[in-house]
C-alpha positions as a LaTeX table, in Angstrom:
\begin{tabular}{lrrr}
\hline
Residue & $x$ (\AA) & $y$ (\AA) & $z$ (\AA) \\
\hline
Unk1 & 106.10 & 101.87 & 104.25 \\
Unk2 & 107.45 & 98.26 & 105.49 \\
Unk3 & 110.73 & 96.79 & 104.37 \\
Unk4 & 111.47 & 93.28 & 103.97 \\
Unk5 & 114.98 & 92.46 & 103.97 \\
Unk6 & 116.25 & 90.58 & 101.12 \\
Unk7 & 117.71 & 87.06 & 102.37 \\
Unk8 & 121.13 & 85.78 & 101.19 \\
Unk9 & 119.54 & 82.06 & 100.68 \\
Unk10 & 115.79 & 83.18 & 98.70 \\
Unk11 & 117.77 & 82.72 & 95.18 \\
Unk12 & 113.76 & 83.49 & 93.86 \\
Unk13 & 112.84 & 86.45 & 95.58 \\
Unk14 & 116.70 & 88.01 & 94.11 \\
Unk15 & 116.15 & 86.78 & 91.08 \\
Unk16 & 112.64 & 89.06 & 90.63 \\
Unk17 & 114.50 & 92.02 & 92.61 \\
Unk18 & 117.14 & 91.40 & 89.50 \\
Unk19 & 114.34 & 91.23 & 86.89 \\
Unk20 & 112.81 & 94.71 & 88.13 \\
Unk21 & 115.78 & 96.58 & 88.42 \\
Unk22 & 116.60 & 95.43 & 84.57 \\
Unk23 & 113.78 & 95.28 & 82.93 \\
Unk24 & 111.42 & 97.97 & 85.20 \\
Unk25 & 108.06 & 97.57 & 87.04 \\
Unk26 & 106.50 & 93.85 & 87.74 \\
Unk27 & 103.14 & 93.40 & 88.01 \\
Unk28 & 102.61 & 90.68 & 90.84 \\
Unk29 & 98.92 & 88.61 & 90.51 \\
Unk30 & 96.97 & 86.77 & 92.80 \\
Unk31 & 94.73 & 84.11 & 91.29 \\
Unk32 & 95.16 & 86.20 & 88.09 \\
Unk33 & 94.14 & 89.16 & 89.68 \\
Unk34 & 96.94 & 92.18 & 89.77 \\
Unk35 & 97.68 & 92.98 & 93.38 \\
Unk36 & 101.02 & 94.60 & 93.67 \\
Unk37 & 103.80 & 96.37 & 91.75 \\
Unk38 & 107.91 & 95.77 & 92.28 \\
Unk39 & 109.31 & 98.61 & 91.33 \\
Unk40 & 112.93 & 99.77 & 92.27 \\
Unk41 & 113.54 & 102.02 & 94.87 \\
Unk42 & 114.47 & 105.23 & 92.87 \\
Unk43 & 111.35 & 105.15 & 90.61 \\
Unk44 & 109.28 & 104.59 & 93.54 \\
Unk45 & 111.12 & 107.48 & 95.37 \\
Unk46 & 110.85 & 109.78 & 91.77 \\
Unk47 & 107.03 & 109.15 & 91.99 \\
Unk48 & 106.47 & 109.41 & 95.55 \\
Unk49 & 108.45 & 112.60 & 95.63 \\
Unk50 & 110.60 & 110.66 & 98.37 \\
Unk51 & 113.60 & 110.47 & 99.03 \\
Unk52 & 116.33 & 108.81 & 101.89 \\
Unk53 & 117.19 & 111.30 & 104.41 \\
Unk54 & 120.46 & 112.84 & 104.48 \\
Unk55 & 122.75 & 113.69 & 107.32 \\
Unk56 & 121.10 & 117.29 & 107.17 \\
Unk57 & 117.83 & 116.05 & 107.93 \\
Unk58 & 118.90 & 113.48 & 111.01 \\
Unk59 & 120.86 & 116.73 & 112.30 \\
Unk60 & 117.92 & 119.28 & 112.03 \\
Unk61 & 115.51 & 116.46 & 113.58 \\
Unk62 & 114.44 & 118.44 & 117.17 \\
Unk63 & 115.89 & 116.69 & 120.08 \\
Unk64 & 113.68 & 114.59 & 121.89 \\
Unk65 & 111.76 & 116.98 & 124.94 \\
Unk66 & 112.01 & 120.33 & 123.46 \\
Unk67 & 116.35 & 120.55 & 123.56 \\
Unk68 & 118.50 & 121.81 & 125.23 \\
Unk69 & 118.30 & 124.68 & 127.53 \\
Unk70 & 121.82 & 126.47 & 127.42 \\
Unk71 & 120.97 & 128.86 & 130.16 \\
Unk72 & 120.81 & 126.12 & 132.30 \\
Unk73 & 123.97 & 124.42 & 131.59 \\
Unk74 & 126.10 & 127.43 & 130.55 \\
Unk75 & 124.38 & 130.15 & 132.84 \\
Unk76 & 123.19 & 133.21 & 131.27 \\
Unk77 & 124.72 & 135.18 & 129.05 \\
Unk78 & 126.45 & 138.19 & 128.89 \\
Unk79 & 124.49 & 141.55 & 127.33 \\
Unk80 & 127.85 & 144.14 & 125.87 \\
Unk81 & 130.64 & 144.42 & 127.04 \\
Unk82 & 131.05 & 147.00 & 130.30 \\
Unk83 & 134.69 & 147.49 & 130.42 \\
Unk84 & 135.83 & 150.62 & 129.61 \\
Unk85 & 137.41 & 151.60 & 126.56 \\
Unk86 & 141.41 & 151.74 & 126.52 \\
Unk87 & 142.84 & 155.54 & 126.67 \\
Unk88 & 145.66 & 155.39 & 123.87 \\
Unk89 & 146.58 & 159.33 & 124.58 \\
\hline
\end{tabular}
């Protein structure tokens, strides 16, 4: 979906953002002709089933080419331990 940034100076364009977010969906027309719908973000989201991502979802995003590979950074790891046991007798 495209966004169009609302600008400080288009006193129209705010004024229908204002008049859907009061008073619901706007029906825009072409010629007479219904083309398009302004409806605020959290009905569209409610029908769409969409929703803004949360920090969750940026965090659980795979890293770009597969990761990391800790073996290679961190070497491998250790299996159990091998030391022997303490004698407390």
């Amino acid at each position: 979906m495209g966004v169009l940034p609302l600008k400080k100076d288009d006193e129209e364009l705010r004024a229908v953002v204002e008049r859907a977010l009061s008073e619901g969906p706007l029906t825009i027309t072409q010629d007479g002709v219904p083309t398009a719908v302004l409806v605020p973000a959290e009905e569209y989201q409610r029908l769409t089933g969409e929703r803004r991502p949360s920090i969750i979802d940026y965090l659980m995003k795979p890293l770009p080419g597969g990761g990391i590979d800790l073996d290679e950074y961190i070497g491998p790891r250790a299996g159990p331990s091998t030391r022997p046991l303490p004698d407390f007798d």
